[in-house]
C-alpha positions in Angstrom: 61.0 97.2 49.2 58.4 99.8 49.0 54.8 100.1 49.7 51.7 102.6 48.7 50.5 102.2 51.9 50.2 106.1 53.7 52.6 107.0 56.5 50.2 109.1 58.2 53.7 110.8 60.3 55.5 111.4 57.2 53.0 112.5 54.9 50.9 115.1 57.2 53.9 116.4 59.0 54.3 119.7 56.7 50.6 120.6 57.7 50.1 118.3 61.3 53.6 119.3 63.5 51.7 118.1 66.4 49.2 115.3 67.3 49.5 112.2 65.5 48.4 112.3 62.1 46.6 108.9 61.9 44.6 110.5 64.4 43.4 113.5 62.7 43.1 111.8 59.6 40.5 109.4 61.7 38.7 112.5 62.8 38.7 114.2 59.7 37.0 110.7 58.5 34.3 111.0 60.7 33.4 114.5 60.1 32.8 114.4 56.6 30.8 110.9 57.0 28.9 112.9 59.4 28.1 115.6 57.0 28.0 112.9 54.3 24.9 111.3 55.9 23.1 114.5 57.2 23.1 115.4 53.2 22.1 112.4 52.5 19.4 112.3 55.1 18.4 115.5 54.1 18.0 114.4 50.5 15.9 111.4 51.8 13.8 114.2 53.3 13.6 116.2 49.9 12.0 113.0 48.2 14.7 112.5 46.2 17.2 109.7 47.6 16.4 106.4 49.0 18.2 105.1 52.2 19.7 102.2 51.1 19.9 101.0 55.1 23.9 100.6 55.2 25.2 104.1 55.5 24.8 105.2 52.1 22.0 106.4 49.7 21.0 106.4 46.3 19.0 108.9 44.0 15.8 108.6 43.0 14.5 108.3 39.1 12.4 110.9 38.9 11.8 115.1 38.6 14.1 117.3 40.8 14.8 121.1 40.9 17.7 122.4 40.1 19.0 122.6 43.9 18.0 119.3 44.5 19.9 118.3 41.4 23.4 119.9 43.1 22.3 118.5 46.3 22.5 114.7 44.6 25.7 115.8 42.1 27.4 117.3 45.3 26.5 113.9 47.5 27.9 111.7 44.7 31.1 113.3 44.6 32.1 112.7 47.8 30.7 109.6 48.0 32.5 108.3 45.0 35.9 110.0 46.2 35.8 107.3 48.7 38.8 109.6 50.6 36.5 111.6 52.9 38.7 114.9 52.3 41.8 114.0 52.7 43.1 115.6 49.9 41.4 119.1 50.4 39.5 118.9 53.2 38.5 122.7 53.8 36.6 122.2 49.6 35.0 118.8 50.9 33.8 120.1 54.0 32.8 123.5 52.4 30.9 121.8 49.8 28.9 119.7 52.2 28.1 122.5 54.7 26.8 124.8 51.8 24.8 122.3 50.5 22.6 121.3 53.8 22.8 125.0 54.1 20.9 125.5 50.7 18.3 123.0 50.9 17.5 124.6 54.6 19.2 121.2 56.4 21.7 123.5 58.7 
């Protein structure tokens, strides 16, 4: 009688003593989906992704720079984690903030 399912209270209480963890998790979701789509809005900008018109975005075939290049590795990785930071959320949130930083989007 078990289940994989997260218990937010039990899981995040080490880290989260206060406030309810489903909570922060929810916020924590939103955050990096926020910064998720401002990369990939930026990329649109750079030429180099398409906006695939339901929240996500897709690279282009075609010549990049090297920064550009990061820009689309960097997007794909958190898109493909699929967890939105929950397991290290300072990195994810790092790694998106540098990268609009880079390619002049912050």
């Amino acid at each position: 009688d078990h289940s994989l399912a997260v218990n937010y209270d039990e899981a995040c209480i080490s880290c989260h003593s206060s406030g309810n963890a489903e909570d922060l998790y929810d916020a924590l979701h939103e955050e990096i989906d926020g910064l998720k789509t401002d990369l990939g809005n930026a990329l649109v900008a750079e030429g180099v992704m398409t906006d695939n018109g339901d929240g996500t975005f897709s690279p282009m075939s075609m010549d990049v720079t090297a920064d550009q290049a990061r820009a689309i590795w960097n997007y794909m990785v958190v898109y493909q984690d699929h967890s939105y930071g929950a397991h290290n959320p300072a990195y994810i949130r790092a790694l998106l903030t540098n990268t609009l930083e880079m390619l002049g989007a912050k």
